[in-house]
C-alpha positions in Angstrom: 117.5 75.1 151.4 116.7 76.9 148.3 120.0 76.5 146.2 121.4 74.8 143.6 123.7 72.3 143.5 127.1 73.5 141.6 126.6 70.8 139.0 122.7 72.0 137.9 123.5 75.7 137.7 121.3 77.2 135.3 123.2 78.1 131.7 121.0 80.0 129.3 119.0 82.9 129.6 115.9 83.2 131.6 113.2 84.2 128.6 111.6 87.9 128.6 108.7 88.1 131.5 105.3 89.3 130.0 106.1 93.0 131.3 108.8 93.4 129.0 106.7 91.9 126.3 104.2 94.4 126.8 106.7 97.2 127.1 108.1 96.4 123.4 104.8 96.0 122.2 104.0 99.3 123.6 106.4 100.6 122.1 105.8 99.4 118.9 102.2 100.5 118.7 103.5 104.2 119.3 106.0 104.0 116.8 103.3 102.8 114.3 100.8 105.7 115.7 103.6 108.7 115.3 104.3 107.8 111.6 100.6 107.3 110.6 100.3 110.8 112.1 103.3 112.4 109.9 101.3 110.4 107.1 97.8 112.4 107.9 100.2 115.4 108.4 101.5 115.5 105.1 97.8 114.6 103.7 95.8 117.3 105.4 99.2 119.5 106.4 100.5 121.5 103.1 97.7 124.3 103.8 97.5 124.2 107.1 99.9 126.9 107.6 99.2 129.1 104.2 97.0 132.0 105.5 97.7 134.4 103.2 95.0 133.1 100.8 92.7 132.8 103.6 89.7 135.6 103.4 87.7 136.2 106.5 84.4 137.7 106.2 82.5 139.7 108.4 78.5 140.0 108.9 77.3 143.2 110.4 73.5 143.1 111.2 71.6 146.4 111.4 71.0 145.1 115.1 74.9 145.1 115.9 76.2 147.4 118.8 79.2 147.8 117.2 77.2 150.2 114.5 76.7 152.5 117.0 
């Protein structure tokens, strides 16, 4: 048989298998990703959404059907 005798029963805690490992390491590595995003966010960000100073030009050619 397979069991244990009463007086060997196991008392501490079995230690994290290597999935769980991964899991918080995983987890970590996304945390890290999401605020050096925020970080490039608030770099690059401030005129992303300003469009009101934004000027688009137009080209007509003398070749354009839209001259008619």
């Amino acid at each position: 048989m397979s069991t244990l005798p009463s007086s060997d029963a196991p008392t501490g805690k079995q230690p994290p298998s290597v999935y769980t490992v991964m899991l918080l390491l995983a987890m970590l590595f996304m945390l890290i990703a999401v605020i050096a995003m925020f970080v490039e966010l608030n770099r690059w960000g401030p005129d992303y959404y300003k469009t009101n100073t934004a000027r688009p030009t137009v080209m007509l050619t003398t070749s354009s059907p839209f001259l008619g």
